[in-house]
MDTraj code that builds the backbone (N, CA, C; nanometers):
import mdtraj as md
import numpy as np

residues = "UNK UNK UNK UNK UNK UNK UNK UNK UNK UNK UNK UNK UNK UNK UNK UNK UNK UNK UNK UNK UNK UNK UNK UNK UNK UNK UNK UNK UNK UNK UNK UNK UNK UNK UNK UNK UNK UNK UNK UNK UNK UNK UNK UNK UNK UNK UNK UNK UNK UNK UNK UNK UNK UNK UNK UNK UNK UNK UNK UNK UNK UNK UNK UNK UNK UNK UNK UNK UNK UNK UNK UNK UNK UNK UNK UNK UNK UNK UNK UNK UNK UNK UNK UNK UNK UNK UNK UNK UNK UNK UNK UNK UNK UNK UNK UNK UNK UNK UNK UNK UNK UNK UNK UNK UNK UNK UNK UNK UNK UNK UNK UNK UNK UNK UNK".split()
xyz = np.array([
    [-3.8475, 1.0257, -1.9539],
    [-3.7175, 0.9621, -1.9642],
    [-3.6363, 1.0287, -2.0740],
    [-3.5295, 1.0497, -2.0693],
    [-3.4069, 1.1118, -2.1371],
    [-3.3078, 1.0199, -2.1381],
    [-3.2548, 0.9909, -2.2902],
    [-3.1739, 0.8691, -2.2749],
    [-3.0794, 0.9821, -2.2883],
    [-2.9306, 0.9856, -2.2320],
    [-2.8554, 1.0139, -2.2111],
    [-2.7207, 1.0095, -2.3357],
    [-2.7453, 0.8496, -2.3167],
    [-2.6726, 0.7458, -2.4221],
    [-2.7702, 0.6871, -2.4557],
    [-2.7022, 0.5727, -2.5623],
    [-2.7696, 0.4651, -2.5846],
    [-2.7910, 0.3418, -2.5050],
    [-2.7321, 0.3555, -2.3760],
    [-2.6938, 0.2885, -2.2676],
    [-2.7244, 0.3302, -2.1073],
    [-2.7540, 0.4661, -2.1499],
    [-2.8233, 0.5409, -1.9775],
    [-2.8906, 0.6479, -1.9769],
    [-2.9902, 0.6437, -1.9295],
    [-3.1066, 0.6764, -1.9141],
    [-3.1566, 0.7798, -1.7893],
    [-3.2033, 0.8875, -1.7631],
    [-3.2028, 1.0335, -1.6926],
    [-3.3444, 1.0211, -1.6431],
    [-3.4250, 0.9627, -1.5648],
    [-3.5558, 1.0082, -1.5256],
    [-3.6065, 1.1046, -1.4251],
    [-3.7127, 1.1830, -1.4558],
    [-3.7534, 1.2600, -1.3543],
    [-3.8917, 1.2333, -1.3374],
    [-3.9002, 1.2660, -1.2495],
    [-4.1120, 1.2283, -1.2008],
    [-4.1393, 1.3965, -1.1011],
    [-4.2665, 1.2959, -1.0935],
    [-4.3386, 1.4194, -0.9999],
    [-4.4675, 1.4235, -1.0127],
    [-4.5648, 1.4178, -0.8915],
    [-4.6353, 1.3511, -0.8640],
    [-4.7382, 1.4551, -0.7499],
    [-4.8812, 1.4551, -0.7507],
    [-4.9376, 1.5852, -0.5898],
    [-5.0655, 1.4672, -0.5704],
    [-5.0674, 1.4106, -0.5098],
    [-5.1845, 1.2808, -0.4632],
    [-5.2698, 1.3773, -0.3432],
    [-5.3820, 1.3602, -0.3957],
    [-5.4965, 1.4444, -0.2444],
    [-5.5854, 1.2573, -0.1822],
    [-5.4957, 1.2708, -0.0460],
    [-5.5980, 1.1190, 0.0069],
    [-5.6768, 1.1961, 0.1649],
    [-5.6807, 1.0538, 0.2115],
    [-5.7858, 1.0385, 0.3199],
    [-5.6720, 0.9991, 0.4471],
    [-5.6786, 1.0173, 0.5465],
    [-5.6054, 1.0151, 0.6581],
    [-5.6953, 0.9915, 0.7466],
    [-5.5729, 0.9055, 0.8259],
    [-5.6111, 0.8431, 0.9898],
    [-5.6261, 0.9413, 1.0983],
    [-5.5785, 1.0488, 1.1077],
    [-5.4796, 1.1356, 1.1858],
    [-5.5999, 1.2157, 1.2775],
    [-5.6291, 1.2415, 1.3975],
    [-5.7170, 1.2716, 1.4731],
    [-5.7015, 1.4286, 1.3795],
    [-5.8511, 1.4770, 1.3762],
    [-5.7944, 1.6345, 1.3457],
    [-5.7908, 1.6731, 1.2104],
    [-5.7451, 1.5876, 1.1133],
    [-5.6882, 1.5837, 0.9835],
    [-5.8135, 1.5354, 0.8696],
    [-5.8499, 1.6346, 0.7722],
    [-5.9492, 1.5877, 0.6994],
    [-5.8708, 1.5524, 0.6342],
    [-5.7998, 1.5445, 0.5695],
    [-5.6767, 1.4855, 0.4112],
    [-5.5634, 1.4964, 0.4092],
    [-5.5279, 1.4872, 0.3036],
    [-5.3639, 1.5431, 0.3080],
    [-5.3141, 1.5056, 0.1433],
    [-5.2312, 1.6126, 0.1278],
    [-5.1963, 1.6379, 0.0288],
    [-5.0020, 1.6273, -0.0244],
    [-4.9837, 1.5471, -0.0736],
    [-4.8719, 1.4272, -0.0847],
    [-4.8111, 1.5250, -0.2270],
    [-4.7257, 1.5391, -0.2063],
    [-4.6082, 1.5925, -0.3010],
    [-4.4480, 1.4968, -0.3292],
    [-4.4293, 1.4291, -0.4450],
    [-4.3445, 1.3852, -0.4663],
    [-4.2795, 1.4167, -0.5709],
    [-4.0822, 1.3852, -0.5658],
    [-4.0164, 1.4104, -0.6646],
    [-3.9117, 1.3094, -0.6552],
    [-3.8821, 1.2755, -0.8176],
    [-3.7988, 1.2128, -0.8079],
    [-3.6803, 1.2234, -0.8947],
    [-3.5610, 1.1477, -0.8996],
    [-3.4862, 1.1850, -1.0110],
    [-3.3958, 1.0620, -0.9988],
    [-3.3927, 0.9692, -1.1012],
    [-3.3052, 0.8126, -1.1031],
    [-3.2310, 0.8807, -1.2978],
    [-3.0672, 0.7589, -1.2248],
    [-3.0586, 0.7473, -1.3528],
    [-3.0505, 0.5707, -1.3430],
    [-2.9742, 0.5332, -1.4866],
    [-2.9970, 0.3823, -1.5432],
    [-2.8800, 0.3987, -1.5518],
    [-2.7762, 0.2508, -1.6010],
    [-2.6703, 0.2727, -1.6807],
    [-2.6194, 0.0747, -1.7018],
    [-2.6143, 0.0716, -1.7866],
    [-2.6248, -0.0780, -1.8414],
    [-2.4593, -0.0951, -1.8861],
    [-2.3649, -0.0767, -1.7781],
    [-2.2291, -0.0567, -1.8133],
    [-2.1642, -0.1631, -1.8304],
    [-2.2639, -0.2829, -1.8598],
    [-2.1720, -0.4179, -1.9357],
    [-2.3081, -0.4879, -1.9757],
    [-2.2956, -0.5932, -2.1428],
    [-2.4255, -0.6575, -2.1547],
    [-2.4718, -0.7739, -2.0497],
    [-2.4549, -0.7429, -1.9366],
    [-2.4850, -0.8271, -1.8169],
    [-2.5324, -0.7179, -1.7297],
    [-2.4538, -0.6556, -1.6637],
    [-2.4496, -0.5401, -1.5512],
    [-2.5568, -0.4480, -1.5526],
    [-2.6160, -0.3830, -1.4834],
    [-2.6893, -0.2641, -1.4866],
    [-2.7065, -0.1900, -1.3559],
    [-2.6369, -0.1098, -1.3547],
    [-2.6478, 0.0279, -1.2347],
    [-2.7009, 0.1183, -1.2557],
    [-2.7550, 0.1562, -1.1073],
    [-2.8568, 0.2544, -1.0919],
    [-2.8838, 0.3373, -0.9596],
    [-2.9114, 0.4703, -0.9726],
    [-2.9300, 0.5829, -0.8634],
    [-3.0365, 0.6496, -0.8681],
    [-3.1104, 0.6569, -0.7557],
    [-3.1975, 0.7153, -0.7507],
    [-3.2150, 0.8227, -0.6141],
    [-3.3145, 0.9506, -0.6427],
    [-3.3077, 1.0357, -0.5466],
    [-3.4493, 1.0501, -0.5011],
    [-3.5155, 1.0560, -0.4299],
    [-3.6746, 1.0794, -0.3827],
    [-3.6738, 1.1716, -0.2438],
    [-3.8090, 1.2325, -0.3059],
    [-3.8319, 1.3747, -0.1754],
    [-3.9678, 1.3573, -0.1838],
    [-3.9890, 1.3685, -0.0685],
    [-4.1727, 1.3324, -0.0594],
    [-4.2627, 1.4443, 0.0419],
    [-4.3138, 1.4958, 0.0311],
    [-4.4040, 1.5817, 0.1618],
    [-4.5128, 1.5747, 0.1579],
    [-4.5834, 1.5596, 0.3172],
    [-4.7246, 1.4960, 0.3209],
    [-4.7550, 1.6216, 0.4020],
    [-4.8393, 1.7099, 0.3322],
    [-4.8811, 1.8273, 0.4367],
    [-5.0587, 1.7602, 0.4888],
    [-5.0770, 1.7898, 0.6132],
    [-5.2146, 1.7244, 0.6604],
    [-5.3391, 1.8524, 0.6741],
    [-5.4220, 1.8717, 0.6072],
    [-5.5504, 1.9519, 0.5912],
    [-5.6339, 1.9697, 0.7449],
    [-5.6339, 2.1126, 0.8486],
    [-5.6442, 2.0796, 0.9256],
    [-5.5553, 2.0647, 1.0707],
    [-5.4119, 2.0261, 1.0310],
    [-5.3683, 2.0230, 1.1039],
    [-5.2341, 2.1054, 1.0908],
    [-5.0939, 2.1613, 1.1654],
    [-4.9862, 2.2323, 1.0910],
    [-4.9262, 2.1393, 1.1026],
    [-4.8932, 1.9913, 1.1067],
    [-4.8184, 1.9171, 1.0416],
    [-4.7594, 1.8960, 0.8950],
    [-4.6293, 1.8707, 0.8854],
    [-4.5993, 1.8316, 0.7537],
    [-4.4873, 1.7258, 0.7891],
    [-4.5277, 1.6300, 0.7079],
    [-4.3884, 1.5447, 0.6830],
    [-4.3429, 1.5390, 0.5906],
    [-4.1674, 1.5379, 0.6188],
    [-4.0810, 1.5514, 0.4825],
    [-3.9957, 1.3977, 0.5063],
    [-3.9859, 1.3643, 0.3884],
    [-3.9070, 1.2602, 0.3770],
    [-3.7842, 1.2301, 0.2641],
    [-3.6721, 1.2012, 0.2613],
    [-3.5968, 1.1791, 0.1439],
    [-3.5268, 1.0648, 0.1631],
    [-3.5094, 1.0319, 0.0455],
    [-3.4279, 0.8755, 0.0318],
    [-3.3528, 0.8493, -0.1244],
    [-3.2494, 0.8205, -0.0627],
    [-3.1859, 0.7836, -0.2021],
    [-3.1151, 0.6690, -0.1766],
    [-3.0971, 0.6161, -0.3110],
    [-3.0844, 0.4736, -0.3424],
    [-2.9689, 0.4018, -0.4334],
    [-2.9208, 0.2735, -0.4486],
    [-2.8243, 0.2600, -0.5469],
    [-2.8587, 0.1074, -0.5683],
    [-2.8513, 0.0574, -0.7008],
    [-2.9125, -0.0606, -0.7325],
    [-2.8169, -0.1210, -0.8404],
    [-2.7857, -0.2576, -0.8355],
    [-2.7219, -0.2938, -0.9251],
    [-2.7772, -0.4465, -0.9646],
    [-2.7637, -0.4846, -1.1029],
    [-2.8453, -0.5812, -1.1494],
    [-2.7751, -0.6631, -1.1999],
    [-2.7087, -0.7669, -1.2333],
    [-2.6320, -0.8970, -1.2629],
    [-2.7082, -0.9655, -1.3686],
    [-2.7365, -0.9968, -1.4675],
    [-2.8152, -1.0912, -1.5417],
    [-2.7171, -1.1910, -1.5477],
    [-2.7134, -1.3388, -1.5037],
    [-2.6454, -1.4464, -1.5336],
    [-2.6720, -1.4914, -1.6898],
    [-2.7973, -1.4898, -1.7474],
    [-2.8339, -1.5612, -1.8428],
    [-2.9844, -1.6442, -1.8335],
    [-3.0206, -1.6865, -1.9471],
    [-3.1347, -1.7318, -1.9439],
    [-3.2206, -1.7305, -1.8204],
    [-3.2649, -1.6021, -1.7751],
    [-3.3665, -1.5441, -1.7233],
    [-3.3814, -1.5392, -1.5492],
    [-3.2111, -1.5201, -1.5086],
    [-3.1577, -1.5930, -1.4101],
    [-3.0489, -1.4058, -1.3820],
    [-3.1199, -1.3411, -1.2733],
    [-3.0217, -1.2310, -1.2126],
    [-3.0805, -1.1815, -1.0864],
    [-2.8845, -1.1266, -1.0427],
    [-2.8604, -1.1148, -0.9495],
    [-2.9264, -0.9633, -0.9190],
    [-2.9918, -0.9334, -0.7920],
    [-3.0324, -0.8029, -0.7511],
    [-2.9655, -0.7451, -0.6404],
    [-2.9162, -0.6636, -0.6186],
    [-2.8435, -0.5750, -0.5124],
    [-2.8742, -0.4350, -0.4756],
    [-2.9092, -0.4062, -0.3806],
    [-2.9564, -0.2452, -0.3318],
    [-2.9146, -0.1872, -0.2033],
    [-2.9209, -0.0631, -0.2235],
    [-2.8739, -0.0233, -0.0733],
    [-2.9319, 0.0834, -0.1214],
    [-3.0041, 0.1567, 0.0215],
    [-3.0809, 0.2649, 0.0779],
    [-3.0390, 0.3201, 0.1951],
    [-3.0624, 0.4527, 0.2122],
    [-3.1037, 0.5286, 0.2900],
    [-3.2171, 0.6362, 0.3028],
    [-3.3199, 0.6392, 0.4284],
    [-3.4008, 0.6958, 0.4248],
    [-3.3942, 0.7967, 0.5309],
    [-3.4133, 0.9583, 0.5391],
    [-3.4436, 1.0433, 0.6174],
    [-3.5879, 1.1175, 0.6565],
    [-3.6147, 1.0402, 0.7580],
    [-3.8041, 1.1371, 0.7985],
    [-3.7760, 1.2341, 0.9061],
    [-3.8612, 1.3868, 0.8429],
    [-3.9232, 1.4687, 0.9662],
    [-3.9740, 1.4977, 0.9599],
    [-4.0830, 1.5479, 1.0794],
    [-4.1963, 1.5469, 1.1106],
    [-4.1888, 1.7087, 1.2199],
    [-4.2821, 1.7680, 1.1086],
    [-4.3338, 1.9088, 1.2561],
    [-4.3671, 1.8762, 1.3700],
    [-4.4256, 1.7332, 1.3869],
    [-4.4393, 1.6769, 1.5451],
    [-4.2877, 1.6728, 1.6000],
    [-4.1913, 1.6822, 1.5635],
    [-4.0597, 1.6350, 1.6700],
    [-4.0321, 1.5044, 1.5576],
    [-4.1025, 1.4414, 1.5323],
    [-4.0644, 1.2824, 1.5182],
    [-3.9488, 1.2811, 1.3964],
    [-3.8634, 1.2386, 1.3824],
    [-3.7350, 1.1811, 1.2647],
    [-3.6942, 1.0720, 1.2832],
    [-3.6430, 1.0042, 1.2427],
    [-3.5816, 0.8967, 1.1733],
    [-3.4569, 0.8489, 1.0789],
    [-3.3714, 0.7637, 1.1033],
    [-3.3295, 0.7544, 0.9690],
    [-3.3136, 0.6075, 0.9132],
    [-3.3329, 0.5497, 0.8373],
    [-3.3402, 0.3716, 0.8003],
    [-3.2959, 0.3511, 0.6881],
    [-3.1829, 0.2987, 0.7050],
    [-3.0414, 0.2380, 0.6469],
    [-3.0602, 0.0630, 0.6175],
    [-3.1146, 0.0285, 0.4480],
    [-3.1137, -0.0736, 0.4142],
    [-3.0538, -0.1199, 0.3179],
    [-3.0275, -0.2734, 0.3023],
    [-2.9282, -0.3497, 0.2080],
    [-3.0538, -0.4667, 0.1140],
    [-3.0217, -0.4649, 0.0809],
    [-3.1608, -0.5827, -0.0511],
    [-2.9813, -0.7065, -0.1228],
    [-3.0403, -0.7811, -0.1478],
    [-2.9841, -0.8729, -0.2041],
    [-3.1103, -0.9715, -0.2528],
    [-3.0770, -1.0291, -0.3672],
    [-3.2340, -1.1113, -0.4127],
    [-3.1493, -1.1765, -0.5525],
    [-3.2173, -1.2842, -0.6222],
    [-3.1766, -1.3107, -0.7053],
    [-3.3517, -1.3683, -0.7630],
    [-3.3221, -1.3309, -0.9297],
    [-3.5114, -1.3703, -0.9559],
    [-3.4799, -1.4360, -1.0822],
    [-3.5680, -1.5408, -1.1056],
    [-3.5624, -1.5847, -1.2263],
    [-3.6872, -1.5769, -1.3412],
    [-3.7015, -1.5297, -1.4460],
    [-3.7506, -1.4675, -1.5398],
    [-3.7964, -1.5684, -1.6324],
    [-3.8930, -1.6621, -1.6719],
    [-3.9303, -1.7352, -1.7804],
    [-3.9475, -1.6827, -1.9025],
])
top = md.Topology()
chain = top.add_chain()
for i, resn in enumerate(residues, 1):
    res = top.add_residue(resn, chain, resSeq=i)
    for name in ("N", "CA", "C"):
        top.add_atom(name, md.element.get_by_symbol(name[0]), res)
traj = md.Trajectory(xyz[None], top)
């Protein structure tokens, strides 16, 4: 994390996971992720936020790879005593060396309360 300001915040990740797979054919697979969000707390209530993610699942075994990306936007409301509002919106893009893609377009709304 890289604070930016004293108020927003720069993260990067990155991540290579070796698992176990379902996939006829496929002894493993080997998971590559990246990410990159920022923060930004642009009122002592408010807090906005962006995020970017890229993911690839290459399968051991097989010439499949899936790529995936999604980015995101989040905004946070604190009412007070332990009481806020949550808001999100997504989009996600999958492809697949099989042919297969996708794209899934979501909205979040939530409100949580915090003791």
């Amino acid at each position: 994390d890289w604070a930016m300001t004293p108020l927003t915040t720069l993260s990067l990740g990155a991540s290579t996971t070796f698992s176990e797979t379902s996939l006829p054919g496929a002894s493993g697979a080997v998971e590559r992720e990246l990410s990159l969000a920022v923060k930004d707390r642009a009122t002592r209530r408010l807090t906005l936020g962006g995020k970017l993610d890229y993911q690839q699942t290459d399968y051991s075994g097989l010439s499949q790879t899936d790529r995936q990306v999604q980015a995101s936007l989040t905004a946070d409301y604190a009412f007070g005593r332990g009481l806020t509002l949550n808001a999100g919106l997504s989009r996600t893009w999958f492809r697949s060396t099989t042919g297969l893609s996708w794209i899934d377009d979501r909205a979040t709304l939530g409100l949580a309360y915090v003791r």
